[in-house]
C-alpha positions as CSV (number, residue, x, y, z in Angstrom):
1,X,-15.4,-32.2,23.5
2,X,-13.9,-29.0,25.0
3,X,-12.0,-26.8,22.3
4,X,-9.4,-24.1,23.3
5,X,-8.0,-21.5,21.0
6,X,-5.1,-19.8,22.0
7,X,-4.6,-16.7,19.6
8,X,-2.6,-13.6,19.6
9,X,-3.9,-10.4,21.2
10,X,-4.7,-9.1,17.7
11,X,-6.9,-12.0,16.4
12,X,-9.4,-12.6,19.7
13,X,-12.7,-11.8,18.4
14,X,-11.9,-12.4,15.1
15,X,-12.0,-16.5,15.5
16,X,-14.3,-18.5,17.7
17,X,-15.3,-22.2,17.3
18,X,-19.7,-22.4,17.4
19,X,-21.2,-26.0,17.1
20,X,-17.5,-27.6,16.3
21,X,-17.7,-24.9,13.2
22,X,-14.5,-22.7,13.4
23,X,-15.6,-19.0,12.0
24,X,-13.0,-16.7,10.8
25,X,-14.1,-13.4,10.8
26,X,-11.2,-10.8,10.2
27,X,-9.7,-8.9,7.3
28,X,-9.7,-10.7,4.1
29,X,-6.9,-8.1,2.6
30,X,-3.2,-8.6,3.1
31,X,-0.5,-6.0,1.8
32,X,0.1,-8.5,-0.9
33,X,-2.9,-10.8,-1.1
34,X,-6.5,-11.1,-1.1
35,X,-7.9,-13.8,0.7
36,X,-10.5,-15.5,-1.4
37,X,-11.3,-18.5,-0.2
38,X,-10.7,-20.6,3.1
39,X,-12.0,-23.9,4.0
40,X,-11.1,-25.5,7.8
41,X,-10.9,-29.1,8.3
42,X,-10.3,-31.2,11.6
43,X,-9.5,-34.7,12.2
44,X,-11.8,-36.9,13.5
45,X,-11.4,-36.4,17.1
46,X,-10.8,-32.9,17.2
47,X,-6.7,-33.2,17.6
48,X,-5.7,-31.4,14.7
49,X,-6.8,-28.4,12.5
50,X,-5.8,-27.7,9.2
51,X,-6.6,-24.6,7.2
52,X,-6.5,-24.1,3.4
53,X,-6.4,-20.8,2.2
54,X,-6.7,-19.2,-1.5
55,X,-4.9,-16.3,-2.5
56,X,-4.9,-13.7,-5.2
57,X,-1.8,-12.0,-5.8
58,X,-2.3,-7.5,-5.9
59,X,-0.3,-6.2,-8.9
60,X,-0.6,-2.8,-8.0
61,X,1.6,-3.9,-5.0
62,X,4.4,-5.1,-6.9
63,X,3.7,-1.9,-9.6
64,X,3.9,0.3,-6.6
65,X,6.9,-1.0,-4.5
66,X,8.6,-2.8,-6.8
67,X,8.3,-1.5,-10.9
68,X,7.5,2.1,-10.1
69,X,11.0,2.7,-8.0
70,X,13.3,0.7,-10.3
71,X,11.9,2.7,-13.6
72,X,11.9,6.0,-11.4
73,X,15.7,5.2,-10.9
74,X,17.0,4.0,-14.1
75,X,15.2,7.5,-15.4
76,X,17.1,9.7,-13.0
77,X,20.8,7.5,-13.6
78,X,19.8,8.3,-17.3
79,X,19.2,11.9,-16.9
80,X,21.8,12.5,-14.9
81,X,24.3,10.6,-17.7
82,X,23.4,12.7,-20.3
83,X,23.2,15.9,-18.1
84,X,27.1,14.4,-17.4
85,X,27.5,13.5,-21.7
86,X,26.6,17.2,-22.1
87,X,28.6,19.0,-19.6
88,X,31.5,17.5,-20.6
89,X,30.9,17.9,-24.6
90,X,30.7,22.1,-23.7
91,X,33.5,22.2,-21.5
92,X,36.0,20.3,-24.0
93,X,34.4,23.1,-26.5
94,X,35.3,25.9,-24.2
95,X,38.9,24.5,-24.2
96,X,39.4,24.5,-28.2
C-alpha cells in the first residue's frame, strides 16, 4: 500500500510516513500552546488518519497580550481622571 501526503509548502520535510509510521518532526511551540503530546492512528486499511494532539496552554501569552495592556490602560484612564479631578479643583479655586 502506496501512501501520499499532500502538505503545504511550509510542512514538507517536516512529515513523512517510514514503515506505515507517520513521523512528525516540526516545532512543538505555538504562539499560544505547547505541543506535548501526539499520538497518530489509521484505520485498518490505510483510508483514514486521525491525529490526537495535547496541549498546554502559555500564560505568559495571555499576561502579555491580554492582562498587561488592559491594566496598562485602566492605569493611564485613571491618571488621566485625576490629572482632570485636579485641574478642575485649581481652576474653580482661581475663580473664587
Amino acid at each position: 500500500m502506496v501512501f501520499q501526503l499532500n502538505l503545504p509548502d511550509d510542512l514538507n520535510g517536516s512529515v513523512a510516513i517510514v514503515a506505515n509510521i507517520l513521523i512528525f518532526d516540526a516545532s512543538k511551540t505555538l504562539s499560544q500552546f505547547n505541543v506535548i503530546g501526539t499520538n497518530f492512528k489509521t484505520t485498518m486499511d490505510g483510508s483514514r488518519l486521525q491525529v490526537d494532539i495535547k496541549l498546554r496552554r502559555m500564560i505568559s501569552y495571555h499576561l502579555t497580550n491580554t492582562y498587561l495592556p488592559t491594566v496598562t490602560l485602566l492605569i493611564i484612564a485613571e491618571v488621566s481622571k485625576t490629572n482632570k479631578t485636579s485641574d478642575n479643583k485649581d481652576k474653580s479655586d482661581k475663580l473664587e
